[in-house]
N, C-alpha and C positions, 0 to 999 in steps of 0.2 A: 638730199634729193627727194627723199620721198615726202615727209611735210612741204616740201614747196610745191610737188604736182599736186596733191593733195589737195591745195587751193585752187586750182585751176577754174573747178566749176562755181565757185564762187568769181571767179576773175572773169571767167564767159561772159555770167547772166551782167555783171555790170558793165560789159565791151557795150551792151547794148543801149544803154542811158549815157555813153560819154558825152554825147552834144551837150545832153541837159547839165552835166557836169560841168562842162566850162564855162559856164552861163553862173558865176559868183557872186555873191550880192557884194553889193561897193561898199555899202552901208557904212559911216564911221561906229568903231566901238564906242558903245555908251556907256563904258567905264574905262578908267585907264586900265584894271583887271581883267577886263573883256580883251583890251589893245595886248597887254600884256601877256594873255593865252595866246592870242591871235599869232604873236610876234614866236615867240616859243612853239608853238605848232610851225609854226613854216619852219622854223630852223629845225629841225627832228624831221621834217618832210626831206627837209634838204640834205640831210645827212643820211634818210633811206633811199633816196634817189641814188645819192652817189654808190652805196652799197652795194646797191640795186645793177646799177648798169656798170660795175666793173667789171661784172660775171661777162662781159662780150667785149671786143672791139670798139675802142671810141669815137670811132666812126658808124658802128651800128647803135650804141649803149648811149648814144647823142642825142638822137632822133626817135626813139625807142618810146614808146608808153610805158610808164609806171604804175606797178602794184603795191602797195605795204598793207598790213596789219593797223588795222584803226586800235583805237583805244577799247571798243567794245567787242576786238579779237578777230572783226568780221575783216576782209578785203575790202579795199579801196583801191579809189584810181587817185595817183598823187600828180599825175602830170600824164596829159595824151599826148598819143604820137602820132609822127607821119612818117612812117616807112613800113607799117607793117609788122614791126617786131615786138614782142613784150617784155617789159624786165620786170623781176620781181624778186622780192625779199623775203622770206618767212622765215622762223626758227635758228636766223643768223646766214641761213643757205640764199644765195644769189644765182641768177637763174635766167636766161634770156633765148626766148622761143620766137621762131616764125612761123607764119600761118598754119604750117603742117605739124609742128610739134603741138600748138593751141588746139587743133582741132585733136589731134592723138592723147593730149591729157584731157580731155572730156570724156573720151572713149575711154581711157583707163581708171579715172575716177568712177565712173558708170558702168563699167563692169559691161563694157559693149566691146564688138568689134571697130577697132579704130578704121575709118574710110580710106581705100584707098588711095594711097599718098600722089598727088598728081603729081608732081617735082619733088627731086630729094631735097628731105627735109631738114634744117640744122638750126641745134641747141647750142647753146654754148653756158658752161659753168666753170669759168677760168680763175673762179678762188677754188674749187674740188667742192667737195661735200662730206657730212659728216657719214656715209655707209650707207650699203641697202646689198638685199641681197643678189646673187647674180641669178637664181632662178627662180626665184618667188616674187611675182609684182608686188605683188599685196604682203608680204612679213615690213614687219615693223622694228625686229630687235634679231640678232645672232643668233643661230641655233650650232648644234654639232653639226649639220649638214646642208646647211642650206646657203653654203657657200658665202659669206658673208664682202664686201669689197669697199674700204674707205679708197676713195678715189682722189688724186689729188688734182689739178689744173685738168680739166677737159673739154671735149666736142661730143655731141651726139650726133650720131648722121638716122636719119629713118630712109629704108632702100625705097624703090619703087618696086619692088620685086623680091619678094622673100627669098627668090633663090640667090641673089645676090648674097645674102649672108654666108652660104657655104663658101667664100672664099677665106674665111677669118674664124679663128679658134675660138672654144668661151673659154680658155683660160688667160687669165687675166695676167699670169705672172709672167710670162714667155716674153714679155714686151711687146712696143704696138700696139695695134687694132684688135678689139676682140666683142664677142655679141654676147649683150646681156638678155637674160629672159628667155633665152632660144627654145622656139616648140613650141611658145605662148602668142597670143597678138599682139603682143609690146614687146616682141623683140627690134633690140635697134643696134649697131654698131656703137660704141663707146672708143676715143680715140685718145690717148693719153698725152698732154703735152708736156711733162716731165717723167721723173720714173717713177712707176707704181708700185703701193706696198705690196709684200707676200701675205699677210695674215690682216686682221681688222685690227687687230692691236698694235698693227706697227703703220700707222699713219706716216705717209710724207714730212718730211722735214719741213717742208714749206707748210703743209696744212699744220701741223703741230704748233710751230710759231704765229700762224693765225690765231689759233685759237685762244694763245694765252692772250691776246689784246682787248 
């Protein structure tokens, strides 16, 4: 989770040149080695794409805009969308936000207050992810205290109203709904769609058998 928000503000600044992005030169390659990358990049797009929007519904993950990691480690746009929602790849993690979660990882990238949410907002990361902490936005790796949570198939919901959260615990083991970050301005509801580990070392069966692929 956390290397994919990470990338967000780099996914912002190019939401805003996507027109010029779809606009491709036709141009035949002037080698067959030129044809030959050419052909090889699409298919590695093709196979981020699909990564990319498994993380949601394929009914949202269809219509969705695409992010990957270029070869020069920067974000890219691999495919625009028309519904509003973004998917994205980074670090192996899969990732699919709508407008309210876009504009809330810029705010947490930026070390701002995220705007208030006008409609609740929902994420969806339906392969899990590799950890993050449950109080700390910004930790990057386990501590003794800092509450550590590999997550496996989930939703994020953002309230319209912070006090909406006091309906839901931040322990993550009780099962169910529970709020990560709580006390901070990126707290959000996390919603589990299978059953979630007790400790960071004991990852979901399902994410585990991800992982070795």
């Amino acid at each position: 989770m956390q290397r994919v928000v990470a990338s967000l503000s780099a996914v912002l600044m190019l939401a805003t040149v996507t027109a010029v992005a779809q606009e491709k030169m036709k141009d035949p390659p002037k080698s067959s080695h030129e044809g030959m990358a050419k052909a090889s990049g699409a298919k590695s797009d093709a196979a981020v794409i699909a990564k990319a929007t498994s993380a949601a519904p394929p009914d949202i993950g269809r219509n969705a805009a695409v992010m990957g990691t270029g070869a020069d480690g920067k974000m890219k746009e691999l495919r625009a969308g028309t519904n509003g929602w973004m998917c994205m790849l980074d670090a192996g993690e899969a990732m699919c936000l709508d407008k309210e979660w876009q504009a809330w990882g810029d705010a947490w990238m930026n070390k701002k207050d995220p705007p208030k949410a006008k409609t609740v907002g929902v994420a969806y990361m339906l392969k899990g992810d590799k950890g993050a902490s449950n109080t700390d936005p910004y930790a990057t790796k386990p501590t003794a205290d800092n509450q550590w949570v590999v997550s496996g198939p989930h939703i994020m919901i953002l309230p319209t109203d912070v006090s909406q959260l006091d309906a839901y615990p931040t322990d993550w083991t009780k099962g169910g709904p529970w709020v990560m970050w709580k006390g901070t301005p990126y707290a959000h509801i996390m919603v589990p769609t299978t059953s979630m580990a007790k400790s960071a070392s004991e990852a979901p069966a399902e994410k585990k058998a991800a992982d070795k692929k």
